[in-house]
Each structure stands twice: as structure tokens, then as C-alpha cells.
C-alpha positions in Angstrom: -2.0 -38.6 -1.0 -1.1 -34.8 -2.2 -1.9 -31.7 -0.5 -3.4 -28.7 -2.1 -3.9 -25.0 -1.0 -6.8 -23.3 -2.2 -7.2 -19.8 -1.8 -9.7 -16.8 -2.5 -9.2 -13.3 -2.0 -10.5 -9.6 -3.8 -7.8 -7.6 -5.3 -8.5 -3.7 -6.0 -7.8 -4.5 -9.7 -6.7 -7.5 -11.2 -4.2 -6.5 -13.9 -2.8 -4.6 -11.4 -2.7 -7.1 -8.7 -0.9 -10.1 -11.3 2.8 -8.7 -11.3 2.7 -9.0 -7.5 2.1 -11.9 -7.4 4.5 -13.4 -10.0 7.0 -11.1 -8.2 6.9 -13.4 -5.1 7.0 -16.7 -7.0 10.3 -16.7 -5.0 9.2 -17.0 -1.6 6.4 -19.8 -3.4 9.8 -21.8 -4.8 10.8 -22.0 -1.5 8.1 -23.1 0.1 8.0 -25.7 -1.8 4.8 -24.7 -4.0 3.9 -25.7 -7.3 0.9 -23.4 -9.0 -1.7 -25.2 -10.1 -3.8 -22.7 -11.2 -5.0 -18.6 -10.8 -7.5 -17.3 -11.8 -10.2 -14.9 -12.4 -14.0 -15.3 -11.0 -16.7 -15.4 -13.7 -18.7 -13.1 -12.0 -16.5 -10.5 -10.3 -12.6 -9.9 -12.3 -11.3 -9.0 -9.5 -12.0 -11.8 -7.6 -9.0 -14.3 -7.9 -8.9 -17.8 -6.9 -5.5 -20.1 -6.7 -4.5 -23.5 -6.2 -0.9 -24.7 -5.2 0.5 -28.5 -4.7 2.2 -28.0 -1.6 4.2 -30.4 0.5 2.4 -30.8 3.7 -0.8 -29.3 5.9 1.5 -27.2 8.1 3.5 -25.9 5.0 0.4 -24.2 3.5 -0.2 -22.8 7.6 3.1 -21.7 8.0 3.1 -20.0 4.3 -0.1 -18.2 4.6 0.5 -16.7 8.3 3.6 -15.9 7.8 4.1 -11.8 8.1 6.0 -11.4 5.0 3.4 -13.2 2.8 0.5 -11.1 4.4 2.2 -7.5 3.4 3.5 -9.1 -0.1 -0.2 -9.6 -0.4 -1.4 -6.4 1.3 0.9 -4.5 -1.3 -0.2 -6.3 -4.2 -3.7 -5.3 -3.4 -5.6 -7.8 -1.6 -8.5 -5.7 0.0 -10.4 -8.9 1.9 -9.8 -11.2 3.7 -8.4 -14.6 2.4 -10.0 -17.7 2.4 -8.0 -20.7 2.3 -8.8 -24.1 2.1 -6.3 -26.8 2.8 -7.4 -30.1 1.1 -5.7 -33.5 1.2 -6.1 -35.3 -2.3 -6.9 -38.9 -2.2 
């Protein structure tokens, strides 16, 4: 069985919002993360969605509360709140 995170979020403006993230592909690599996928909403741009392979449950917990991923994704330009899923893969 794999583990996945899954994750939602507005940004003020995509293009903008994109080289933040790939500047913290670091902290992701050490995670232990693998991207799936990210991308765009069909209905709203600046809607993004993202998927990551992880290693375990608490991995994805421990990633997504940490402090330093919440300002990476505050200064970015995340403007919601996140919604992620963590889903175990049969």
C-alpha cells in the first residue's frame, strides 16, 4: 500500500505563485516527497491542486503543519486555507 497527499489551496495568481513552490522542492526532497502532479482548476486558474507520494500518514502531518512550510506557502501566495487529504492507496 502507498500513501498519497492531496492538497487544494487558492493562490493570489498562479504564475506568480509556481516559482515558490519549485523553490521549496528542497524541503519536499527531504521529506521524502515525490510530485505526482500540480495543477490548475478548470474552472478558477488560480486554484491549484497537488498530489505527492509520500512515505507515511504522519509524514504528510508532520510536512503540512510544520511552521516553515505554512510561511513558504503564505509567501508564495496561498490566500485560503488548505485542504489536504491524506489517502492510503490499495
Amino acid at each position: 500500500m502507498s500513501t498519497m497527499l492531496l492538497i487544494s489551496h487558492e493562490v493570489r495568481d498562479y504564475d506568480a505563485w509556481k516559482p515558490g513552490f519549485d523553490a521549496n522542492q528542497a524541503a519536499r526532497d527531504a521529506a521524502g516527497f515525490t510530485l505526482a502532479f500540480v495543477g490548475q482548476d478548470s474552472v478558477n486558474p488560480n486554484i491549484v491542486h497537488a498530489g505527492f507520494h509520500v512515505p507515511s500518514a504522519s509524514a504528510a502531518h508532520a510536512f503540512i503543519d510544520s511552521p516553515g512550510v505554512k510561511a513558504a506557502m503564505a509567501a508564495a501566495g496561498v490566500i485560503s486555507e488548505v485542504d489536504a487529504r491524506i489517502v492510503e492507496i490499495a
